[in-house]
Phi, psi and omega in degrees: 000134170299105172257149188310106188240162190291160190284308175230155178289158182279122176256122166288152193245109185281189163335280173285037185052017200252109184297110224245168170214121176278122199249152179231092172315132190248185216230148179282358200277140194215112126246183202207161179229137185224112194229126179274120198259100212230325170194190173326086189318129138284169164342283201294352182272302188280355184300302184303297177322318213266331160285311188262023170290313194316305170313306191319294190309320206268343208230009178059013183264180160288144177240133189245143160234128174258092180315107180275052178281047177306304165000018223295327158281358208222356172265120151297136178269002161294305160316296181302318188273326165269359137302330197254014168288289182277339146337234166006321188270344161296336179119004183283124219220118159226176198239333191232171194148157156322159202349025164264314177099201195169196162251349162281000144018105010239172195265004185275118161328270206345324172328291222266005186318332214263359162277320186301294205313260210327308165317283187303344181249031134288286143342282167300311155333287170340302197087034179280339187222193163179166193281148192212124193247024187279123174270218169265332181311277180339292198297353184264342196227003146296281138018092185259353195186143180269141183257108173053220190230060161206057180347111190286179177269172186257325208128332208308305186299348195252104180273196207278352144226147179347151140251091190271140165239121166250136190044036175266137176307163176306120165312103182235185212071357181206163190254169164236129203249113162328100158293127213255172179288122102006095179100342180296118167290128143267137206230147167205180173212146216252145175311294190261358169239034180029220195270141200253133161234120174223169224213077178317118157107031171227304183279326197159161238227179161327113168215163215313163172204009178208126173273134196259094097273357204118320212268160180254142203248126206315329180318309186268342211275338158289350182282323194270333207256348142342284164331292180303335206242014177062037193289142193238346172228182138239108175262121177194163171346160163277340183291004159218062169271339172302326191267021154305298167334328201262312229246336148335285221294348201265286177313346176263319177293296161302005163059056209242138172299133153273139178261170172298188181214148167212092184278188179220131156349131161282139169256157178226178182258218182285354198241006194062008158283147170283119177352146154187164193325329200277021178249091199286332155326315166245053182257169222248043143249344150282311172336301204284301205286015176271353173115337186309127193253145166331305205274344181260018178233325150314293174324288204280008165276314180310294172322343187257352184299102167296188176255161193291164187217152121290123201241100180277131199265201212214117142333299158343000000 
């Protein structure tokens, strides 16, 4: 594959006038930022972005932006445009993106269907997943105990061995759920929180990878489109280092290259809760028009930086 490279060589001047040529080599390292545009970017998005423009830079690599617009209620063309406002008013430089192109075309999820739908019938064939017609209501009243501050799936839905289908159309009207090793360690080692152990069906149960609307659920549709787009790292919350574990086990059933991981410190707020869109008070489009400069909006995300946590996510 053709990687991005400087355009012309740099010449440098040594001691002795003597003209030098820096040749700028080029580098497998690819990473991406990828924001759902469902609201407002905060703090705590750019603290992350703002890492991982950093790596791409530090490593002379690419940086990719990817729209997660799976969403058909809750992503805005509205959302998406004052996200990439704000990208930009930090100082964030990608090379591949939304109205730019790349060779991995296009860069919008909503897009991207004819990828998940391939993935997923891989997946059934196999007999790696199966249809589950369980609602959340159901599985809440299912539930004999909270597991930590998460409800494993039960089970209901799951039958008592794989079930292969080739070439049977897709199921709709119902979701589909990752049958998981039952007992399987899945083990990584995260750049910045060091090494991860999480334990399938203990840390978490069977979960979803297709919604019965259509929709693809995120665990694959990041999984699949990492891959496709040659990512070589993933920089993102700590609050999803449990669905690194998820998106192993998805990448070794597709037989999908895995990237490194670098997760990042969650920021909270005055109250020690973690950031999210609904906290429109530090979303960095009132930030920017209260006068707040990039480099005074970074400073206060460091300072707002918790200690790391596992952020266990909801299965369901």
């Amino acid at each position: 594959m053709n990687w991005p490279v400087a355009s012309s060589p740099v010449p440098l001047e040594s001691k002795q006038s003597i003209k030098l040529t820096l040749v700028i080599q080029p580098t497998n390292y690819r990473g991406r930022i990828a924001p759902s545009p469902t609201g407002l970017l905060h703090l705590g998005h750019a603290a992350t972005f703002w890492t991982a423009y950093q790596r791409a830079v530090a490593a002379s690599g690419t940086l990719v932006l990817r729209m997660e617009d799976l969403d058909p209620q809750r992503s805005k063309s509205e959302f998406a445009q004052s996200t990439i406002e704000d990208l930009r008013w930090l100082g964030i430089q990608w090379q591949e993106g939304p109205g730019i192109g790349g060779p991995h075309t296009p860069y919008n999820q909503s897009q991207r269907q004819p990828f998940y739908v391939a993935a997923l019938n891989k997946l059934i064939e196999q007999g790696r997943v199966y249809p589950c017609h369980c609602t959340r209501k159901d599985l809440a009243q299912l539930a004999q105990a909270p597991h930590e501050d998460e409800p494993l799936y039960p089970g209901t839905c799951r039958p008592s061995t794989a079930n292969r289908s080739i070439n049977q159309p897709i199921a709709t009207g119902v979701n589909w759920r990752f049958r998981i090793p039952d007992n399987k360690i899945i083990e990584f080692d995260d750049n910045n929180f060091g090494h991860q152990s999480f334990t399938a069906g203990e840390d978490f149960g069977d979960f979803l990878v297709w919604r019965k609307d259509g929709v693809p659920a995120y665990q694959l549709a990041v999984a699949v489109d990492d891959a496709a787009m040659q990512v070589t790292e993933v920089v993102r919350g700590a609050d999803l280092l449990k669905s690194t574990a998820r998106q192993i086990l998805l990448c070794q059933a597709l037989n999908l290259p895995q990237p490194k991981w670098h997760h990042c410190p969650l920021l909270t707020d005055e109250n020690g809760r973690r950031l999210a869109k609904r906290h429109d008070a530090l979303s960095l489009q009132k930030l920017r028009a209260s006068g707040m400069k990039p480099e005074d909006l970074l400073r206060r995300a460091a300072n707002n930086s918790e200690k790391p946590i596992v952020h266990r996510g909801p299965d369901l």
